[in-house]
C-alpha positions as CSV (number, residue, x, y, z in Angstrom):
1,X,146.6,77.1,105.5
2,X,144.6,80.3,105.5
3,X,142.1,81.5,103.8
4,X,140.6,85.5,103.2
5,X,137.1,85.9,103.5
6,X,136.0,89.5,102.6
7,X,132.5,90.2,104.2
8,X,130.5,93.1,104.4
9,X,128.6,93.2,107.5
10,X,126.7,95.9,106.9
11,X,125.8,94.6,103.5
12,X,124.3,91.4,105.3
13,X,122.7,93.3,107.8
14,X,120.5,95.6,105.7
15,X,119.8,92.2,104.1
16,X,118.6,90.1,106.7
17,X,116.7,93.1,109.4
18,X,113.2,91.5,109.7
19,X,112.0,94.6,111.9
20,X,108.4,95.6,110.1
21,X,107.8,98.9,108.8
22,X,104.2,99.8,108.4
23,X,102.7,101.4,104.8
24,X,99.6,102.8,103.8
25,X,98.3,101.5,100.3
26,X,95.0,102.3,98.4
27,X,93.3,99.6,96.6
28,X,89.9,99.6,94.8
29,X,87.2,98.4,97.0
30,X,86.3,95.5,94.7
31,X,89.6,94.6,94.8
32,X,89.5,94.5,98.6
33,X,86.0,92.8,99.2
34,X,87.5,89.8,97.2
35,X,90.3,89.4,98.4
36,X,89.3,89.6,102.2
37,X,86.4,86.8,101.0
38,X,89.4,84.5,100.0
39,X,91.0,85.2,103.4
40,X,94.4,86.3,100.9
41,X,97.0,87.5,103.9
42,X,97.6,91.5,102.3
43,X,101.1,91.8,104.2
44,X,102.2,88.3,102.8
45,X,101.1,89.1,99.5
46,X,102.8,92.4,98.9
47,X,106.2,91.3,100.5
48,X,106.7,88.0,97.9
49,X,105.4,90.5,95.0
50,X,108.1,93.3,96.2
51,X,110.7,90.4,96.5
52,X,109.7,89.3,93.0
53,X,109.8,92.7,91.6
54,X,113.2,93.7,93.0
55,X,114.5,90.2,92.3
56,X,115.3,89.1,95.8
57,X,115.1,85.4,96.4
């Protein structure tokens, strides 16, 4: 028995590439002192609320 699997590598690829790309953001400073006093992780933080906004799970 044989069976087709169609992948598409490049697809899976662009996916799963963990390499980090810096940004630059501007938040207000209030915003900032607050969040630094609850020790919130910025990086961590934006990538779950980009993955929740484009629907990526």
């Amino acid at each position: 028995m044989c069976i087709l699997i169609e992948f598409d590598m490049l697809a899976y690829q662009k996916r799963t590439n963990a390499k980090a790309v810096k940004k630059t953001l501007s938040i207000p400073q209030w915003l900032n002192e607050a969040a630094t006093e609850m020790g919130v992780n910025f990086s961590q933080v934006l990538q779950e609320a980009l993955m929740q906004k484009i629907g990526y799970k």
